[in-house]
C-alpha positions in Angstrom: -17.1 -73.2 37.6 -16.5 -69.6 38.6 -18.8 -68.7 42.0 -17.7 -65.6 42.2 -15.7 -62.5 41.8 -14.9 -59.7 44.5 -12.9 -57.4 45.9 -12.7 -55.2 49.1 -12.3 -52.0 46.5 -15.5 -50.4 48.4 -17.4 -49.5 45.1 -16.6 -53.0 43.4 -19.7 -54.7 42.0 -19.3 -58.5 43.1 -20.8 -60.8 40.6 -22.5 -64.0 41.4 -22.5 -66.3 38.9 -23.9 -69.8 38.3 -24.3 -73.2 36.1 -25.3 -72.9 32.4 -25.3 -69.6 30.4 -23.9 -66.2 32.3 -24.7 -63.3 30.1 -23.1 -59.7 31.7 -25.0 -57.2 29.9 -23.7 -53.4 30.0 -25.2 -50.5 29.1 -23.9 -48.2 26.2 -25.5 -44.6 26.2 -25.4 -43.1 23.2 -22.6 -41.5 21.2 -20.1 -43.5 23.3 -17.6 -45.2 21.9 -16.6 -48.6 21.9 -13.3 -48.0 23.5 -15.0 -45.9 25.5 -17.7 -48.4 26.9 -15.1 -50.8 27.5 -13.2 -48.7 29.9 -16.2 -47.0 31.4 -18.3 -50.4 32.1 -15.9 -53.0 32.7 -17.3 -55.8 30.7 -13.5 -56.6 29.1 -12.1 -55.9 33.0 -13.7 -59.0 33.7 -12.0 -60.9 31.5 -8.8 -59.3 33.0 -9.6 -60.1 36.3 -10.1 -64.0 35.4 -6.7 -63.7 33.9 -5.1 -62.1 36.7 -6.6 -64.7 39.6 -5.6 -67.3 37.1 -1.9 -66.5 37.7 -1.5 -64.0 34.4 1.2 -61.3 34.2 0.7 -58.3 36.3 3.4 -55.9 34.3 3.4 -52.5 35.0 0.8 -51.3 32.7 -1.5 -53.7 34.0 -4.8 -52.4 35.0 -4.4 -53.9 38.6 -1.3 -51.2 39.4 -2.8 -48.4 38.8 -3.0 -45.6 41.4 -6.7 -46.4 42.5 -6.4 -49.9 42.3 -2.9 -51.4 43.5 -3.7 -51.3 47.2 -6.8 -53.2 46.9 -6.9 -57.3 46.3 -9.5 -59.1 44.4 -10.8 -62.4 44.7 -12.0 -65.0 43.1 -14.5 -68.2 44.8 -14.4 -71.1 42.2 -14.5 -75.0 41.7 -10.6 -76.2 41.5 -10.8 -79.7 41.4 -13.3 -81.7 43.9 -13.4 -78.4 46.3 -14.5 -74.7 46.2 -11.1 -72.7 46.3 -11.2 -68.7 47.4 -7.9 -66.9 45.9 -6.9 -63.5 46.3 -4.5 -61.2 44.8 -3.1 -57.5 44.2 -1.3 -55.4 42.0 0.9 -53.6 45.0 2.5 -57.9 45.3 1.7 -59.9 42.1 3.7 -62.3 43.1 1.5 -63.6 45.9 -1.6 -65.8 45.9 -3.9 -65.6 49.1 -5.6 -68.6 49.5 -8.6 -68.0 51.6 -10.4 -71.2 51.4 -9.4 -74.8 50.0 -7.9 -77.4 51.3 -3.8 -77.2 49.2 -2.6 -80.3 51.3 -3.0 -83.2 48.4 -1.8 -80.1 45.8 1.3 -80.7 43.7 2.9 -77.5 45.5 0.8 -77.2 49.0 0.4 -73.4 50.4 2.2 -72.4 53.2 1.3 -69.9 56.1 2.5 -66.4 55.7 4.5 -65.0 58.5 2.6 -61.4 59.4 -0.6 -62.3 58.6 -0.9 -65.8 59.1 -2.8 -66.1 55.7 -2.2 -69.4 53.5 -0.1 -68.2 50.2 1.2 -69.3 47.0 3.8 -67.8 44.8 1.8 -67.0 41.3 4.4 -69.5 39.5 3.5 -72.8 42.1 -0.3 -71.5 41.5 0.0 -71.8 37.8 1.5 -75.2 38.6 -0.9 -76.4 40.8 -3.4 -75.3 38.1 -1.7 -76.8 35.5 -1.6 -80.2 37.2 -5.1 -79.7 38.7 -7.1 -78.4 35.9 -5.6 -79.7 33.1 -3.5 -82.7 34.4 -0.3 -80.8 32.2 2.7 -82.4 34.9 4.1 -79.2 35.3 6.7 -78.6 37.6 8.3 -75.2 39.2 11.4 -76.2 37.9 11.9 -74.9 33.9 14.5 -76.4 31.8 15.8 -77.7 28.6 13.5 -80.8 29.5 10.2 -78.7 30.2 10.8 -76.3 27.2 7.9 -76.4 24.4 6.0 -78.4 26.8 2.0 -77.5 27.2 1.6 -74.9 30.7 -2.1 -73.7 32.4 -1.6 -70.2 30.9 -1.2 -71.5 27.5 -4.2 -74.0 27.7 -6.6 -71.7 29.6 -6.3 -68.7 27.5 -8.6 -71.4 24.6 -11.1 -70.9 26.9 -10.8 -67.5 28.5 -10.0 -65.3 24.8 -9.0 -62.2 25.5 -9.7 -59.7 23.0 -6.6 -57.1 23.4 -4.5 -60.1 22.8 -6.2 -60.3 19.4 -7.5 -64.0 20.6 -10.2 -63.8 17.6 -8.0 -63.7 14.7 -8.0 -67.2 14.0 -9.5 -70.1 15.9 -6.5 -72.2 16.5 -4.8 -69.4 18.1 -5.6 -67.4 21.8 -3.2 -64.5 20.6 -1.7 -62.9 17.5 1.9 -63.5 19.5 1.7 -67.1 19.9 3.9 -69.2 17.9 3.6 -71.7 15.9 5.0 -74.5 18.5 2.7 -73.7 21.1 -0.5 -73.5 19.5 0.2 -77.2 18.1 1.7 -78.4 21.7 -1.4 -76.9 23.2 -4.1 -77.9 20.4 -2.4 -81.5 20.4 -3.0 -81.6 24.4 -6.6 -80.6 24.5 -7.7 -82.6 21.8 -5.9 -85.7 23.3 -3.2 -86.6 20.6 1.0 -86.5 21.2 1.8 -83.4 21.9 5.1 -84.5 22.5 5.8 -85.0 18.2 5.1 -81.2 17.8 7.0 -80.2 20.5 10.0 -82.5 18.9 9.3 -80.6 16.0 10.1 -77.1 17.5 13.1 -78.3 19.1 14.5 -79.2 15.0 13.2 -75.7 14.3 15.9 -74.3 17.0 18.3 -76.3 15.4 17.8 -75.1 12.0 17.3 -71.7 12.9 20.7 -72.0 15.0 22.5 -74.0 11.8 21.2 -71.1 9.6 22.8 -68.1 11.8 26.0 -70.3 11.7 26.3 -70.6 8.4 25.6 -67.1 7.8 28.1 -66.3 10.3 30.3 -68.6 8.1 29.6 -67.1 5.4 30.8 -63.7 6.7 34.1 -64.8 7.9 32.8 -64.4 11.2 33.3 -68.5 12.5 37.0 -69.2 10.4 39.0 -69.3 13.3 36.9 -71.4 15.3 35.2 -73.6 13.1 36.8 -73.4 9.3 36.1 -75.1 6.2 36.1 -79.1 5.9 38.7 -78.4 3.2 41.4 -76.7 5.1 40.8 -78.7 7.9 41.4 -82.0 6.3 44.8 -80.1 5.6 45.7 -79.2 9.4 44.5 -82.4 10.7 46.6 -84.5 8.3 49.9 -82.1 8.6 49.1 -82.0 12.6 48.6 -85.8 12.9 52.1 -85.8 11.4 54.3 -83.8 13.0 52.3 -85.8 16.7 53.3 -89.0 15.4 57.0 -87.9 14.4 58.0 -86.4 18.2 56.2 -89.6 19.5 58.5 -91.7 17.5 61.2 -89.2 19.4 60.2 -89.7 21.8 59.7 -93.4 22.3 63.8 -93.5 21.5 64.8 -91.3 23.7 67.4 -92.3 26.1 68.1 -90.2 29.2 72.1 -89.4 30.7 72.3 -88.3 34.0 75.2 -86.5 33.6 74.4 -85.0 30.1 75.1 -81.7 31.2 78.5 -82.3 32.1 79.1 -83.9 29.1 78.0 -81.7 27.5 80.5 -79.3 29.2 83.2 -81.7 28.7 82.6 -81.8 25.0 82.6 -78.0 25.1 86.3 -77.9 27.1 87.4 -80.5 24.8 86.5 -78.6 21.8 88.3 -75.2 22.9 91.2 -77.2 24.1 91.4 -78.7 20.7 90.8 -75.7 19.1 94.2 -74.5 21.1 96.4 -77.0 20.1 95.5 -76.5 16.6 95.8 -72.4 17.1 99.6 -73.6 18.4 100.3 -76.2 15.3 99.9 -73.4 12.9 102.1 -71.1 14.6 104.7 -73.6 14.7 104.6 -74.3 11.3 104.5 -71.0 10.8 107.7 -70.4 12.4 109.0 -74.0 10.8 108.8 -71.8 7.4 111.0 -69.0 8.8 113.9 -71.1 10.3 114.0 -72.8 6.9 114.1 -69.2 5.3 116.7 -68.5 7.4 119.3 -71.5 7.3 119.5 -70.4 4.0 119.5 -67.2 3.7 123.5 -67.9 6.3 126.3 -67.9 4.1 129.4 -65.2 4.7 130.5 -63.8 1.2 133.9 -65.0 -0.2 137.2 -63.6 0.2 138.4 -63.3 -3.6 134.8 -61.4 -3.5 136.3 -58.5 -1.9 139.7 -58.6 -3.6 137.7 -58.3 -6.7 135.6 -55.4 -5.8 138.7 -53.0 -4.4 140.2 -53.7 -7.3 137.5 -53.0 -9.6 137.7 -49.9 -8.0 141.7 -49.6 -8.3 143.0 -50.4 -4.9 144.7 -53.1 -4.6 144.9 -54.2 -0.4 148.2 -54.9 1.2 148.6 -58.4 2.4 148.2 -57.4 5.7 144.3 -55.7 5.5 144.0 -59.5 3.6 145.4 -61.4 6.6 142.8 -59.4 9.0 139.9 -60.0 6.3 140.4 -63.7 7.0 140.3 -63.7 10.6 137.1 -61.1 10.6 135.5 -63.9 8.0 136.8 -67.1 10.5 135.1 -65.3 13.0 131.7 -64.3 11.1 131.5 -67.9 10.2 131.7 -69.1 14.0 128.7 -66.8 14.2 126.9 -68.3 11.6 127.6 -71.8 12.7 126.2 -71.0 16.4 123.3 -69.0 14.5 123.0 -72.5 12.3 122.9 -74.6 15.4 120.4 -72.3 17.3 118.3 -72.4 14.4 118.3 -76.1 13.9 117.7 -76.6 17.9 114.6 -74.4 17.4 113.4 -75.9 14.4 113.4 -79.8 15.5 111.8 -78.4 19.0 108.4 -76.6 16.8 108.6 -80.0 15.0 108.5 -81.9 18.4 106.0 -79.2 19.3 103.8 -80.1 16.1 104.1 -83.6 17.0 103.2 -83.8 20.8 100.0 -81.7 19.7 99.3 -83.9 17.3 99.5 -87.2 19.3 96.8 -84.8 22.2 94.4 -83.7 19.3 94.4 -87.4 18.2 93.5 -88.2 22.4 91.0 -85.3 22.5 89.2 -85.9 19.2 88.3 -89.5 20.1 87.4 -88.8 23.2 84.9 -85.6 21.5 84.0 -88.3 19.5 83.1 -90.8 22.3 80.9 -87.8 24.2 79.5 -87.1 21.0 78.0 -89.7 20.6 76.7 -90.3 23.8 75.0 -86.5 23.6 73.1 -87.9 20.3 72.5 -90.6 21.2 71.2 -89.6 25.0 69.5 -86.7 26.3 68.8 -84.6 29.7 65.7 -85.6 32.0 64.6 -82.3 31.3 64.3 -82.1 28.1 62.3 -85.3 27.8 59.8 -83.6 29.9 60.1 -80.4 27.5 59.3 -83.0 24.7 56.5 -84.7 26.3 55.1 -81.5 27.0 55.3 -80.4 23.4 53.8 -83.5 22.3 50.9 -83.2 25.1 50.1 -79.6 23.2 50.5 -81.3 19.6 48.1 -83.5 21.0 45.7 -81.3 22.0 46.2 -79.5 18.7 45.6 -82.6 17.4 42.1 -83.4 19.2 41.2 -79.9 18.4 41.5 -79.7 14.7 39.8 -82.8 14.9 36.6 -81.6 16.6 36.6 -78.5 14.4 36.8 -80.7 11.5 34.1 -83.6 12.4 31.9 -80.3 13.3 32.8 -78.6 9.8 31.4 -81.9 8.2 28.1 -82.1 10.6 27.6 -78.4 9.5 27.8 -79.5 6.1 25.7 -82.3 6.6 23.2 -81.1 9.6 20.6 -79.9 6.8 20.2 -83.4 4.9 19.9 -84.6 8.5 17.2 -82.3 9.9 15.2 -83.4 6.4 15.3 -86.9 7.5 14.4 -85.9 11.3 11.0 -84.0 9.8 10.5 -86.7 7.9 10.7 -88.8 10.6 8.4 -86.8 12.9 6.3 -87.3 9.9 5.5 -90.5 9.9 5.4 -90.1 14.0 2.6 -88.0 13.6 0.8 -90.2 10.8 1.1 -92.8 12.6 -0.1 -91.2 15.7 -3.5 -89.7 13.9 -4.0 -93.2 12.9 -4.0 -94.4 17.0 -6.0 -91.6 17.8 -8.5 -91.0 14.8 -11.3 -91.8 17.2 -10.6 -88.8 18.9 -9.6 -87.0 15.8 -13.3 -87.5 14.4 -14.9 -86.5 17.4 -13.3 -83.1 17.0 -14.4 -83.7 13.2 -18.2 -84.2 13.9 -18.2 -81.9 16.9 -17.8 -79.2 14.2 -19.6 -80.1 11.9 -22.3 -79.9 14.7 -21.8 -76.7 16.3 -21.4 -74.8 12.8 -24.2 -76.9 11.7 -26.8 -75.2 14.5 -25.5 -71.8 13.2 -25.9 -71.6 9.7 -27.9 -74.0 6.9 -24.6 -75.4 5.1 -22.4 -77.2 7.8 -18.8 -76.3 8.2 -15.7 -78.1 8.5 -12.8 -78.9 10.6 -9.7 -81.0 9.1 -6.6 -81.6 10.8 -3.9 -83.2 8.6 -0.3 -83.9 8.6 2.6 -81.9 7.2 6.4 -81.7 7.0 6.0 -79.0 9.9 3.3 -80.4 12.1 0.1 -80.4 12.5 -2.6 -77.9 10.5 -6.2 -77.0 11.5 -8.1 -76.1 8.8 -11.7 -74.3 9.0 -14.3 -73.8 6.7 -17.5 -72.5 6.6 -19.8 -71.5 4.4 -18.9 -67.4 4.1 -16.0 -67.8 6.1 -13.7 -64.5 4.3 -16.4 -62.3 6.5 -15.2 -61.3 10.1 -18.7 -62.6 11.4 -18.6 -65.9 10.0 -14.4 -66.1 11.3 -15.3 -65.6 14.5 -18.0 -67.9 14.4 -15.5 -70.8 13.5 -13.8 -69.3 16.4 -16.8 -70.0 18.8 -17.1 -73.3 17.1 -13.8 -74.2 18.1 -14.1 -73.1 21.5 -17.2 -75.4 21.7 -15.8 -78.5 20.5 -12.4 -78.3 22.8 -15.0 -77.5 26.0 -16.9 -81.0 24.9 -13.7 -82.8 24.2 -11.8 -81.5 27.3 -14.7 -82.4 29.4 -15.1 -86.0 28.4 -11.5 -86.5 29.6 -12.3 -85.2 33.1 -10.2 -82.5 32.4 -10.9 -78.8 31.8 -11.8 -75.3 34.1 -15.7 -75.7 33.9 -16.3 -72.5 32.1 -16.0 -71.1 29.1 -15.5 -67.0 28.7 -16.0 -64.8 25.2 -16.3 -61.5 25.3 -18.6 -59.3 23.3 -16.4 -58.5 20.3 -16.6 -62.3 19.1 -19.8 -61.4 17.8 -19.0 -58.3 16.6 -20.5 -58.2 13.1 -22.1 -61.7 13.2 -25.4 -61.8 11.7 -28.6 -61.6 14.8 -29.5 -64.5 13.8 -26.4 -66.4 14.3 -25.9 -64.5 17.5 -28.7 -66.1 19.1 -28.2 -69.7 18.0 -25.0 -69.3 19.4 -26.0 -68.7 22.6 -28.1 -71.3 22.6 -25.5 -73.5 21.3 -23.4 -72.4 24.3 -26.5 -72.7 26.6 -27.1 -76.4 25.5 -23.4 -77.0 26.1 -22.9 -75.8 29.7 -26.2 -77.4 30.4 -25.5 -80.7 28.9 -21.6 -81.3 30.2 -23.2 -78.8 33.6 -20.3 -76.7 33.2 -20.6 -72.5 32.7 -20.8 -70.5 29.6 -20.0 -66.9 30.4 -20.5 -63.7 28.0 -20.5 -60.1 28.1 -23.1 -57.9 25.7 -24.0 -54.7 25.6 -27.4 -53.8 26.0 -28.1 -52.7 22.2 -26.9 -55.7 21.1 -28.4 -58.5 22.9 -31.8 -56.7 21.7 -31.0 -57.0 18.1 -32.7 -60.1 17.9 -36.0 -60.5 19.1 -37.2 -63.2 22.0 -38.3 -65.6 19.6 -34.5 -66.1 18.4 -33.5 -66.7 21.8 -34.9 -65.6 25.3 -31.5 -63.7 26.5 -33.4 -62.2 29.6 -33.3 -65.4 31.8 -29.5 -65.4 31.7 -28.6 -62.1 32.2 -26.7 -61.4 35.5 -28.9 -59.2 38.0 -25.4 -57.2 38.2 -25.3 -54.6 35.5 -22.5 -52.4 34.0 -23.3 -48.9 32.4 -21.0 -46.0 31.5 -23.6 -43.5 31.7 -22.7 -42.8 35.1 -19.2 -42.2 37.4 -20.0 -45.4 39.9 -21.6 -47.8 36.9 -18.7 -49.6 36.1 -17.1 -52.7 37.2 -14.7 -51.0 39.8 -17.5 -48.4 40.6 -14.8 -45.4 39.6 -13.4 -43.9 36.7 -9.6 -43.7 36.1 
């Protein structure tokens, strides 16, 4: 229950409020606006204010930083709990909640002194978590994760029973704003009406993965993910072909012998091999030169002596017998020369044969002994390159595990969709089987309804809750229900039926807040029995039913409808002059 609300802004009008029905009634002079009498009176600012000593955003087009009104705190004096708490805050630091009476030591986040001012503080987020735990019993904690996300929070809960009107809170009744998604009106609903919150909030958490598997295959599809996911097909191919080639260089490597001295071997086959190469170089030119000795023991014979005879006389000379005698001796002695040549020759000839043969005998010594290192280099290897090897395989390996995890992912991609079916399905028969366990509770929401539209119109309406493939739904009928009037009306029968239910569990604020526009173009009629509905209410549970009217309005229906006059704050707002509205200025 809300005491009251102040602030040291010298021409703010305090309000004092009490148990049961608190109607703030402002005056609209004529030819003004509705926009206008908003701004001007303050009836909606009160709403703000709740909001903003109930740990709301302060952005910087709230209403709290403007020129006139940052430097100036505002307070609120209300039930938190089994005490009366005093909070305090301002737009010029947001972030800080004064307490200024309570007792925070048994709090889930106790206040702690502040060091200039000695005043007992809060940061807004540990007041919305001491809220939270206090009011509504929600186990937050200032610590946000993966673990607390989609979980129920104060500001989502209290905003049921403080609607705000620029938020669009009266569009539909399962919904405090026109921004609020899908997951945390049913976490939120689920909480206040006492069934497992927990199933919806598993069912936004599939959501984000199908949301996040449908990007990725879009992505896919654009070519954008090839080179670090792929397709299942191609992948199979890599895998098998890198699985392969891993298995062959562990084979390798398994058999592989290391030689210390393999590099010297290695330079000994080298030596070998050019010294080989030498010897053979030198057989061919022997041979070579083999040939030309042959050639030329031939090719030494001295021409005959009856030769010449026959030539000079052939040409008619006939030599005296002493030019014969000296033709002999110059062929004896030509001969002698071609004997020595002969013998020179054949001395040559067997020593390129001997030649031939000793390099024969040392390429026969050199090639076995290439052939021994041979096959110790094949058959061995170098320290070093075993490590080279290992460390290839170690990157085949990884190559290996790589492919592997693109390709098991490739499959779960194609598979994920089947498998988030099955999981809704699943949460599907969660939920069934969790609104058979709690269908006591689920038909006191029912009746409660039923009840409160009842008392507003002749033909009662209806609330059904039901399972589906995506969570809970909240249906609402009644009886004219396409009109705005009769919407929100299901609205304020809403808001009833979670103040009742809330209550029973010892849980809950202890007020209830609408602001005028929920009755905007509702019938007199059902104006006033709503009123009294929310009198009888805050009565019957002794809680507080707060409302704002203009003037005008509340006298549309006549006394005998409903006596408005005994529940109409002594405080009243008016924009006919500069000093009648809530902050007692105009900005």
């Amino acid at each position: 229950m809300i005491h009251k609300i102040y602030s040291n802004l010298p021409s703010f009008k305090n309000l004092e409020l009490h148990t049961g029905l608190n109607i703030l009634v402002s005056d609209k002079t004529p030819g003004s606006t509705d926009q206008q009498t908003r701004n001007r009176a303050g009836k909606t600012t009160v709403i703000k204010l709740i909001h903003f000593l109930l740990g709301g955003d302060c952005n910087n087009d709230s209403i709290f930083k403007h020129d006139k009104l940052i430097e100036y705190y505002f307070g609120m004096e209300f039930d938190l709990g089994d005490q009366r708490v005093c909070v305090e805050r301002s737009g010029s630091d947001p972030n800080m909640i004064i307490i200024k009476k309570g007792d925070t030591s048994s709090w889930p986040i106790p206040a702690r002194k502040e060091n200039q001012k000695g005043n007992l503080f809060l940061s807004n987020t540990e007041w919305k978590v001491n809220l939270g735990n206090i009011i509504f019993s929600t186990g937050e904690s200032k610590k946000r994760d993966k673990n607390t996300k989609y979980t129920p929070t104060f500001r989502s809960l209290i905003s049921y029973f403080v609607r705000r009107e620029y938020d669009n809170a009266f569009g539909t009744p399962y919904e405090q704003s026109k921004d609020q998604k899908r997951w945390d009106w049913q976490v939120a609903l689920s909480f206040l009406l006492g069934i497992d919150w927990k199933i919806s909030r598993k069912w936004q958490l599939v959501r984000d993965k199908e949301k996040a598997l449908k990007e990725l295959k879009k992505g896919i599809g654009e070519g954008l993910f090839d080179s670090i996911i792929g397709t299942v097909k191609n992948l199979r191919t890599d895998l098998a072909i890198a699985e392969s080639s891993t298995k062959e260089l562990k084979e390798q490597l398994k058999n592989f012998r290391v030689h210390k001295q393999y590099y010297k071997l290695e330079e000994e086959a080298s030596t070998l091999t050019l010294q080989m190469n030498k010897l053979a170089d030198q057989n061919v030119i022997n041979n070579q030169l083999i040939k030309e000795l042959d050639d030329s023991l031939s090719s030494e014979q001295p021409p005959p002596v009856d030769s010449v005879d026959k030539l000079y006389k052939e040409a008619g000379i006939v030599l005296p017998n002493n030019v014969s005698k000296r033709y002999e001796d110059l062929l004896k002695f030509h001969n002698t020369i071609i004997e020595n040549r002969k013998t020179y020759i054949e001395q040559e000839l067997e020593k390129a044969k001997e030649n031939i043969e000793k390099n024969n005998e040392n390429l026969k010594k050199l090639s076995e002994r290439q052939s021994e290192v041979m096959n110790i280099l094949q058959s061995h290897g170098a320290l070093d390159q075993y490590y080279k090897l290992q460390e290839e395989l170690t990157k085949k390996e990884a190559n290996v595990e790589s492919i592997k995890n693109r390709y098991n992912a490739a499959k779960q991609l194609e598979s994920q969709t089947t498998l988030f079916e099955i999981e809704r399905k699943q949460l599907l028969v969660s939920l069934t089987r969790d609104f058979q366990e709690q269908n006591e509770k689920l038909n006191k929401a029912i009746l409660a309804f039923e009840k409160f539209s009842k008392s507003l119109y002749e033909e009662a309406g209806s609330l059904t809750i039901d399972e589906s493939i995506n969570g809970p739904n909240f249906e609402f009928r009644i009886q004219g229900e396409k009109s705005r009037g009769v919407n929100n009306m299901q609205i304020f029968c809403f808001d009833m039926v979670l103040t009742k239910l809330i209550h029973e569990r010892k849980l809950g604020p202890g007020f209830v807040v609408h602001d005028s526009h929920l009755f905007d173009a509702t019938e007199e009629r059902q104006v006033a029995k709503a009123l009294k509905v929310g009198l009888n209410l805050a009565n019957e549970l002794g809680i507080q039913y707060i409302v704002s009217f203009n003037t005008d309005d509340l006298n549309k229906f006549s006394p005998h409808l409903f006596d408005a006059s005994k529940y109409v704050l002594p405080q009243k707002l008016t924009d006919a002059r500069e000093d009648g509205g809530l902050f007692g200025i105009r900005f």
